[in-house]
N, C-alpha and C positions, 0 to 999 in steps of 0.2 A: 377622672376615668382611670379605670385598673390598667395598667400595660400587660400586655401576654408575655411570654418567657420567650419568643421569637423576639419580639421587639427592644429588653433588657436587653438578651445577648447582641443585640446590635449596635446601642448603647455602649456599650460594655466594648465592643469590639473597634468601634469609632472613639471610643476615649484612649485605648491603648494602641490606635493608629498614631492618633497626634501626639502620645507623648513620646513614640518612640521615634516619629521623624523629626520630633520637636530635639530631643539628647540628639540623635544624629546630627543636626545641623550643627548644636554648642559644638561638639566633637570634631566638626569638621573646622568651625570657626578657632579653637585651642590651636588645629595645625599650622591656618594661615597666617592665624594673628602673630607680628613678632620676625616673620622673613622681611620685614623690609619699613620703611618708610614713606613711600609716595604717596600714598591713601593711609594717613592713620600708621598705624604699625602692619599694614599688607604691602605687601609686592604688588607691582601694577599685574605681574600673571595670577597670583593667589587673590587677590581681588576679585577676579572675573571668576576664576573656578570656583570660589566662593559663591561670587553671585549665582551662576549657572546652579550650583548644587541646591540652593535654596528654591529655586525655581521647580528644579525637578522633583524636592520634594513638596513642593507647594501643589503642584499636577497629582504627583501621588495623592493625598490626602484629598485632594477632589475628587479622584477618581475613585476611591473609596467609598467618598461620604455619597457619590451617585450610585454608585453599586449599592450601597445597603439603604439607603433612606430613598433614592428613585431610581429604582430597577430596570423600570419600564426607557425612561431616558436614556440610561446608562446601554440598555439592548441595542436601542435608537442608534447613542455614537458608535457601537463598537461593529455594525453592518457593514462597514467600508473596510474596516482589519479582518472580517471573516473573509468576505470577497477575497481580498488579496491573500490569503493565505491560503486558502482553495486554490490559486495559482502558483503557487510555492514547487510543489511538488518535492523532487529530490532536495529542492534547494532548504525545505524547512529542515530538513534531519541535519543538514552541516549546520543551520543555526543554533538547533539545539544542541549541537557536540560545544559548539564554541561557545553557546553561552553557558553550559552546565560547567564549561574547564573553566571559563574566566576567572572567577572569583578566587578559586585556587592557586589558579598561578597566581592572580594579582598580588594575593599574601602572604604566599606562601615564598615564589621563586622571583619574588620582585623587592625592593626596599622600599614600598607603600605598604606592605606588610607591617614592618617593625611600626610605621607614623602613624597607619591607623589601625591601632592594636584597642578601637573603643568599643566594645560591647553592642553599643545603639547602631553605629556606624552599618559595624559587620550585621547586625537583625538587618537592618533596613536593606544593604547588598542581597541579604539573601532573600529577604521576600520580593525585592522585584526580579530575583534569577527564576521563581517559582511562579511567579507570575508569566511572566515571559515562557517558561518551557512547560506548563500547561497550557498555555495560549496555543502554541505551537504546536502541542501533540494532538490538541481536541481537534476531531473532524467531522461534527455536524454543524451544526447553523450556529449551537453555543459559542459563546467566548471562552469560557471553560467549563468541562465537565467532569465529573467526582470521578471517574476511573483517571485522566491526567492529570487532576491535582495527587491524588494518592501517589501515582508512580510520579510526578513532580519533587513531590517530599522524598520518596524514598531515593529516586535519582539525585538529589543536590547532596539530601544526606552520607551517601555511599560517597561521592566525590572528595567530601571535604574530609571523610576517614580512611580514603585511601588516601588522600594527600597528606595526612598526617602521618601516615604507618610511612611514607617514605621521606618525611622531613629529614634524616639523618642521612641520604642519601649523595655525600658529600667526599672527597678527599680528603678530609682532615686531617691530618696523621695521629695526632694523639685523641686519647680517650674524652668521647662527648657525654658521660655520664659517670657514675659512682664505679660501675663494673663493664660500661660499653665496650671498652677495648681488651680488658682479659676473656670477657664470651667471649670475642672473634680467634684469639688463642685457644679458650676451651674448645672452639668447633674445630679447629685446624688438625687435634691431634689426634684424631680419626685418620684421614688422609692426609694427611703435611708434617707427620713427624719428621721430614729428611727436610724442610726449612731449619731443626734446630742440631741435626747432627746428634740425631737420637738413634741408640740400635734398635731393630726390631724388637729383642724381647727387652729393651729397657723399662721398665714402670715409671709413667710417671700420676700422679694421682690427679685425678680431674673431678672436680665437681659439679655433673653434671652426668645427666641417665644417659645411656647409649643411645635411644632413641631419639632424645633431640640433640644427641652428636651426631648421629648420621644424618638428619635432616640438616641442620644448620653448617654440618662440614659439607657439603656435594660441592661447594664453589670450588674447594681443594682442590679436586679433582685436575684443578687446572694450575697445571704448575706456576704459570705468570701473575695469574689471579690479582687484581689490585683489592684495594682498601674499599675504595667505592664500590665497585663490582658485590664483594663481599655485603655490602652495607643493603646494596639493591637487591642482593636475595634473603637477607635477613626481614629488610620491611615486606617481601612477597611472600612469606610464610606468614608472616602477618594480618594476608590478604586471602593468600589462595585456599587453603586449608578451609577457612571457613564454607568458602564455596562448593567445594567437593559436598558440603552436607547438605546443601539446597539442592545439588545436581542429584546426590544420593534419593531424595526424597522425590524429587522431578521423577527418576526412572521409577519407581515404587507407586506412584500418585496418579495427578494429570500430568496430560502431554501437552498443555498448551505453554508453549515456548516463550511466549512473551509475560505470561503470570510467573511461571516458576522464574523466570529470569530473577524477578521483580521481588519473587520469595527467595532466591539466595540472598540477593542484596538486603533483606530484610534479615535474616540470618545473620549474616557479616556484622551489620550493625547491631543487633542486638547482643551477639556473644561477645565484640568486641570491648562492649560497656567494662567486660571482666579487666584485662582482657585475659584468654585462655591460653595456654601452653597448645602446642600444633599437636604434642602424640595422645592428647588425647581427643584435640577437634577431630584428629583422622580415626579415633578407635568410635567416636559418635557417629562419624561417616558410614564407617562401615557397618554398624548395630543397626541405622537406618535402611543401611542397604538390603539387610538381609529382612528386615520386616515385608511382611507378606510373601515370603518367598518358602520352597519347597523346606521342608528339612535336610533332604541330602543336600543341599545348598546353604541352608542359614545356619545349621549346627556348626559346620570348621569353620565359615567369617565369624561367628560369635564366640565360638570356642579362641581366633585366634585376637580376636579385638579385645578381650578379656586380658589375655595374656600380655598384648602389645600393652597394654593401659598400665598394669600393673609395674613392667619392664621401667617405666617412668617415676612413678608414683605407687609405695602401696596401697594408699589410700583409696585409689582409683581402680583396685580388684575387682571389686564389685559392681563398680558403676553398667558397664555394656549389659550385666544379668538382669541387673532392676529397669536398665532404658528398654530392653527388647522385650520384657514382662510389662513393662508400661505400656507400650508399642503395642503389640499382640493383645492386649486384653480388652484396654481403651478405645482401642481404633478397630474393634470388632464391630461386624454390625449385629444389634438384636435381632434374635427371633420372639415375637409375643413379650418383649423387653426380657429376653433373657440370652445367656451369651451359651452358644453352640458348645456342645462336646469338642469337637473340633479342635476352637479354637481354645480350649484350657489344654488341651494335649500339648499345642503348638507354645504357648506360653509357656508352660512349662519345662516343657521338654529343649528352650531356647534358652531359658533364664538359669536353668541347673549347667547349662552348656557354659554359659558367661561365668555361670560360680567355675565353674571345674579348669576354664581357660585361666580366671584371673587367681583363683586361690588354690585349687591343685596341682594343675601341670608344674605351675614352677618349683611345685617341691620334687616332683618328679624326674624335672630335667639332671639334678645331678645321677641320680639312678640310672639314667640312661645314659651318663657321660658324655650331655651336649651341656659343653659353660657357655649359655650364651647370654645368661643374665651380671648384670655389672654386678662387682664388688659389694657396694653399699645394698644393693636389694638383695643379694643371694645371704648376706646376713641377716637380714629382714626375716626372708624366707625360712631359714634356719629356725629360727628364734621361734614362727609359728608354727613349724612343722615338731617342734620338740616341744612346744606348750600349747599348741592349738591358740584362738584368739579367744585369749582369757581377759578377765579383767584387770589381772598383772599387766600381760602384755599391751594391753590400749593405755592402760595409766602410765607407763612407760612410756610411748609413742605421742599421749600428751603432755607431759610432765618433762621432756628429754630436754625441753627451752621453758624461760618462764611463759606466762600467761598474762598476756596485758589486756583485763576485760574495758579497761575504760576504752579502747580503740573499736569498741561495736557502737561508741557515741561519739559527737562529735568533738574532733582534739586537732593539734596543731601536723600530724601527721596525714591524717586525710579529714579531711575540711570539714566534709559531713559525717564522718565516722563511718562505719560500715553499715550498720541499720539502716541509717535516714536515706545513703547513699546505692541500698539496695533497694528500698520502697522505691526511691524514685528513679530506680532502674526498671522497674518492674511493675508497679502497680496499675499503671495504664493496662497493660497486656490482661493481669489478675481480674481485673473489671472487667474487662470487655470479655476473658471466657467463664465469668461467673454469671454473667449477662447470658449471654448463648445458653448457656446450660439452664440457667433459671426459666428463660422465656420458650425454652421446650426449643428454641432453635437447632441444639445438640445437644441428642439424648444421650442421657448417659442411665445405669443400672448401678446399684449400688456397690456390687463387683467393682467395674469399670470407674468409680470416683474412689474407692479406697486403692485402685490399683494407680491412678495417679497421686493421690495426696502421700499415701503412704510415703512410696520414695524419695519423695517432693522435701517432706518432711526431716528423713533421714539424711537425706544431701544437704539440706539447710543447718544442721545440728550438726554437722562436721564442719562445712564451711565456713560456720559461724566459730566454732571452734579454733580451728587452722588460723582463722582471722587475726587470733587474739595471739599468738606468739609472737615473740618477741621477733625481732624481722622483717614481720607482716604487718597487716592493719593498714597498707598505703593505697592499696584500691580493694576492686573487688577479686581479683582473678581469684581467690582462693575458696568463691563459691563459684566455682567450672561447673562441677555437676549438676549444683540445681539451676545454673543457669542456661546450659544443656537440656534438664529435665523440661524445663520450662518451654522453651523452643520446642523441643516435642509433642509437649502437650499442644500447644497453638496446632505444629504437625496434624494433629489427630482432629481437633476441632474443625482445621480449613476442609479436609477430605468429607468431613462426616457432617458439613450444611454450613459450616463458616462460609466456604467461598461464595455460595450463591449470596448470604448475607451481604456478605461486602460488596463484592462485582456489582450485581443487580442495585445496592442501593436502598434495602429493605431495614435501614435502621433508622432509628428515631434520631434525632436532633444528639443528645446530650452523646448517646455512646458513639456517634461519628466526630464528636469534639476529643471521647477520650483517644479512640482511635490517632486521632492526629497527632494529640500530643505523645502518645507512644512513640511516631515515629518521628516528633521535632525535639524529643530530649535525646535517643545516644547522640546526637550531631551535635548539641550546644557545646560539648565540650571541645571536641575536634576545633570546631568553627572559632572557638577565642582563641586554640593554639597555633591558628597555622601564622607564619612567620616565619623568614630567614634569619638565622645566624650570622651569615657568611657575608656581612658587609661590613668586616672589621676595616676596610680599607678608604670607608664612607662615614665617617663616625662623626666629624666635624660637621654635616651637612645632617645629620642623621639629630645630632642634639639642637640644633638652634629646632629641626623639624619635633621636635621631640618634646621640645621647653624643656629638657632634662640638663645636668650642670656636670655632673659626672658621666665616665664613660660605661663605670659597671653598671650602672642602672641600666644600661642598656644587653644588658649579656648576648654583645658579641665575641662570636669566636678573634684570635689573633691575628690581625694583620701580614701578610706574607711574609715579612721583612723580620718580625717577631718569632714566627713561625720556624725559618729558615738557620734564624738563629740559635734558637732553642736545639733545634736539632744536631746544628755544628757542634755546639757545645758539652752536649749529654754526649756526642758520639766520642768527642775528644777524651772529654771526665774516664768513659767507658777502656775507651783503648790504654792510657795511661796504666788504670785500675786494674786490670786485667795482669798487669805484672808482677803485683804484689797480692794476689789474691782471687777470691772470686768475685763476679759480679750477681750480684742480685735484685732482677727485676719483679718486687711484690706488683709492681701496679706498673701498667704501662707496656705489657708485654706482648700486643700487638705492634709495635715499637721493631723489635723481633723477627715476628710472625710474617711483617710484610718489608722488610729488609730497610729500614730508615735504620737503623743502627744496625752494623754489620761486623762480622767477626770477634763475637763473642759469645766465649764458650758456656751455653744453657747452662742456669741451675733449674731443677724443676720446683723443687721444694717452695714452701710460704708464699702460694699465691694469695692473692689481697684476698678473696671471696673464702677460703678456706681457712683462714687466721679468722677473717669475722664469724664464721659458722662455727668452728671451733670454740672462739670466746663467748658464744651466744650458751655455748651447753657447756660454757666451764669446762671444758679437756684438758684436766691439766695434763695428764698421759701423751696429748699430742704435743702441747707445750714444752714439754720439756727437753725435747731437741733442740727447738727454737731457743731458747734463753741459750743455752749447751752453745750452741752458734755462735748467740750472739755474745755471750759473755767470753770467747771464746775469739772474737770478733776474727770469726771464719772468712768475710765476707769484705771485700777491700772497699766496694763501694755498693751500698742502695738505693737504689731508684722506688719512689715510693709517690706516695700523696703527699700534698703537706702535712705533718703529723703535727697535731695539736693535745693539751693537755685539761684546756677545760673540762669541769664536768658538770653536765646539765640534766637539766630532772623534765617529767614529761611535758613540761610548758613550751618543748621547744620538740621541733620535726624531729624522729625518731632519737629522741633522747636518751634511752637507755640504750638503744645501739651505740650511742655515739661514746657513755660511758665505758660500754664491754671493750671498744677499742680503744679507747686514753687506757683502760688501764691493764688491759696485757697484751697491748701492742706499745701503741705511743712512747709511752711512760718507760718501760722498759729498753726499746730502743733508744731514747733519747738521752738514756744515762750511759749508753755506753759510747754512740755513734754522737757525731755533730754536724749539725749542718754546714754544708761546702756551697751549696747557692742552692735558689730556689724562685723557681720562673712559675711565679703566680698568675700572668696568664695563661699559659699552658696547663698549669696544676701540677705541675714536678717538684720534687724537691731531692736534692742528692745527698748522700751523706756518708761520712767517713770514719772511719776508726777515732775515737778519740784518742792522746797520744797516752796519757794516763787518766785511765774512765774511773770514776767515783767508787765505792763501794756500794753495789746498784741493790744488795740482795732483799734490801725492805723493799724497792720495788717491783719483785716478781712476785706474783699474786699465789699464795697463799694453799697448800693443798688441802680440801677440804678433808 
């Protein structure tokens, strides 16, 4: 007898229950086995937790296999949990706060994090938390129903990406990534130039657009300001920003409170997959904002959300003209399927607004004698305003770094390459508004689908581009725009017959499966990372849990004791150093910033990120101070990375970065300076004048 496509997918769906509460169990069994000997190689308490856990998943998979294979039974048991939860009242909403946070804290801000760091484990926690907080949120006689499983997913999902954007949200003192602790320098010197005993008009060069120096400086603001403090409003740009474009869209849209809620958190997670730079989630904010609004009203937000984008990014000039021409033309309604006088005045007349805010005003601000754009862009600007955007000029702009096209496939730098890792950021969504549109759900006119694909298209062709420089290729954030574009367009669908689609429940079987997995992929990635650091002081207890034999397999941060000392002794190295010369902090210059090393007199020069961007386009023009320096050896002591000399080819994460630095940094330093110590957990390394340095000149690279 034929089976129907309801009954496969049940199949299908009951096979991949039990294999995944089948690995979660192994996984659970890995952590107990090995604490102890009383039972076998268990602890008499991992024995029982053991057992207990196999138990519950044994309950799960029946309850499962009665949900889908006997329905009717399954309605039968769960009458006694509807009853009681009809009595819940206030009390079910604190269940759901506490079960939606569990699983975050558990592995995130606990050391059950680091032990069950297994894949199957974390699937299985999360379906029964979505289980649970659909149960909870449904209020008719079901056990669960499609409007609480949806906001189910999107609620666990939002949880575990904001627990992520604040994993860094730690005292640490030194630098938790490649450039983590120079940003928190780059933000300071906005408002905190008097932490380094800088004059007011001193210069010092930062690499980084004023616009996300003044966002990511405001903590400045506050003289005492700590490290953590800083860290907590770095992961909250992380968070808030995206919000503002759900609220944006909320005031523009419907007012039902609980959907848009439900639509930012959708937004957040979806832009996050990038993730996006904040100035220009907030210049999308605003594009959104000004749709369907008056023209005395939407022409200066568009005119200024153009300009703000630009201020960041040139690339990003045009973006707010083409979203609000998307905007306006797509999310018009037909008359007779055609689109209104009206509303081509209104697109137009917004989208020449966004051109003129992101690519004419700023040629015009020097005319007017407002400098309010940074350095690096008002040369930018320069360069278009005297050549207009020629073909010279973008060949320039792509050609300024090499081009690494193998990183749009998948390489050792991002795992799935950019392509594969954009499909599967995105194709869920693509389906489901190709679906709507196909099935006459959301009409659209031929206008209205070149007015989305068009941009769609061109933001894909830059992003795809920007991808492939050297630098880049390590996620997606560098397609912002179409991944912006794209969130708009859903925008335009949800007002224009999506919402009733989804709410009410009006879709067939398959496109409510893609639906889901739209909103259970950005979370998988989140959901493997979360995990503490900070239990360097648990490390013995953490490997026998671990089955691990080394400590770095475990990348925990330093132990207090390590920590403490590291500090004594850079401070010491420092004050000595300081007598015979200057000190130079390339890396590590939050160090500084937040006064763990004190009373040393700033260089600004050779920050770590500016030496790398520099070697990335070959400057030897900016290089040549630097050798001058160092051959010169200006500097008594530098504080740096550990400097290494290998050189590796793309088989290995960012390979050709890692060459531009051996060889006109590393290499060069290392023939004249020598290592004085070097504290490899912290990642420091110091270094001194050599007393008589080599004759280094073969290793300064070469002017072309």
């Amino acid at each position: 007898m034929k089976r129907s496509s309801i009954e496969w997918i049940k199949i299908i769906a009951m096979t991949v229950t039990v294999w995944v509460v089948v690995k979660a169990c192994i996984e659970f069994f890995y952590v107990a086995w090995g604490t102890g000997t009383a039972i076998g190689h268990f602890s008499p308490r991992w024995f029982v937790l053991f057992l207990l856990y196999v138990l519950l998943c044994a309950a799960f998979i029946i309850g499962v296999a009665f949900a889908l294979l006997r329905p009717e039974r399954f309605e039968q048991g769960t009458q006694s949990f509807i009853r009681m939860r009809s009595r819940l009242s206030f009390l079910r909403w604190v269940l759901v706060f506490f079960v939606l946070v569990f699983p975050a804290w558990f592995l995130q801000r606990t050391m059950w994090g680091i032990v069950f760091d297994g894949f199957y484990f974390r699937a299985m926690l999360w379906a029964l938390t979505i289980f649970l907080v659909s149960s909870f949120l449904t209020r008719n006689n079901l056990l669960i129903e499609w409007k609480s499983f949806l906001a189910s997913l999107i609620l666990t999902s939002s949880v575990f990406t904001i627990a992520i954007s604040l994993q860094g949200v730690i005292d640490y003192p030194f630098s938790m990534g490649w450039s983590e602790g120079n940003r928190m320098w780059d933000y300071s010197m906005m408002f905190g130039r008097e932490r380094y005993g800088l004059r007011p008009d001193e210069d010092v060069y930062v690499l980084l657009d004023r616009s996300r120096m003044f966002v990511g400086g405001l903590p400045f603001l506050i003289p005492t300001v700590t490290i953590e403090a800083v860290r907590l409003w770095i992961g909250l740009t992380l968070i808030l920003p995206y919000f503002f474009v759900g609220l944006a869209a909320y005031i523009v849209a419907d007012k039902n409170v609980r959907i848009w809620m439900l639509m930012m958190l959708w937004v957040f997670l979806f832009l996050r997959q990038g993730p996006i730079h904040t100035p220009l989630v907030l210049a999308a904010a605003l594009t959104i904002f000004a749709w369907r609004k008056p023209l005395w009203i939407a022409i200066p937000i568009i005119i200024y959300a153009g300009y703000y984008a630009q201020l960041s990014r040139f690339t990003w000039m045009f973006a707010p003209g083409l979203w609000i021409g998307m905007l306006e033309l797509a999310g018009a309604s037909l008359i007779n399927g055609k689109l209104d006088r009206a509303h081509w005045i209104q697109a137009i007349a917004l989208g020449a607004s966004g051109v003129f805010g992101g690519f004419t005003l700023p040629k015009l601000m020097p005319l007017l004698n407002i400098a309010t754009v940074p350095a690096d862009v008002t040369e930018v600007t320069e360069q278009i305003a005297s050549t207009g955007v020629t073909s010279e000029f973008v060949a320039y702009a792509v050609t300024d770094q090499p081009l690494l096209w193998y990183r749009l496939l998948p390489n050792p730098t991002y795992e799935t390459g950019i392509l594969l890792g954009l499909v599967i950021a995105v194709l869920p969504i693509v389906i489901l508004l190709v679906w709507l549109s196909a099935s006459q759900k959301w009409t659209l006119n031929l206008w209205q689908k070149l007015a989305i694909v068009a941009p769609l298209l061109a933001f894909l062709v830059v992003g795809l581009v920007a991808s492939t420089k050297i630098g880049g290729g390590g996620d997606l954030h560098n397609m912002d725009m179409f991944l912006i574009g794209m969130a708009f367009t859903v925008f335009i669908a949800w007002v224009n017959g999506g919402k009733d689609v989804v709410m009410k429940n009006e879709m067939p079987l398959w496109p409510r499966l893609v639906l889901i997995v739209g909103l259970v992929v950005p979370a998988v990635t989140p959901l493997s990372q979360l995990r503490s650091r900070n239990y360097g002081d648990e490390l013995e207890i953490l490997l026998v849990l671990t089955d691990n034999t080394e400590k770095r397999f475990l990348d925990m941060l330093p132990d207090t004791a390590t920590i403490d000392e590291a500090l004594i002794e850079i401070q010491e190295a420092a004050t000595y150093s300081k007598e015979f010369g200057e000190v130079l902090f390339i890396d590590q210059r939050q160090l500084l910033t937040f006064g763990y090393i004190k009373d040393i007199p700033f260089v600004g020069e050779y920050e770590k990120k500016i030496l790398m961007n520099e070697a990335l386009s070959t400057n030897y023009e900016y290089y040549e101070s630097f050798y001058r320096d160092i051959t010169s050896q200006r500097f008594s002591l530098i504080v740096v990375e550990p400097l290494r000399t290998p050189v590796k080819d793309s088989t290995f994460e960012f390979g050709e970065e890692n060459n531009a630095w051996v060889n006109w940094v590393s290499i060069p330093v290392l023939c004249y300076y020598q290592e004085v110590q070097t504290y490899k957990e912290v990642n420091v390394m110091l270094l001194i004048p050599k007393p008589v340095p080599d004759d280094c000149s073969q290793y300064i690279p070469p002017r072309n």
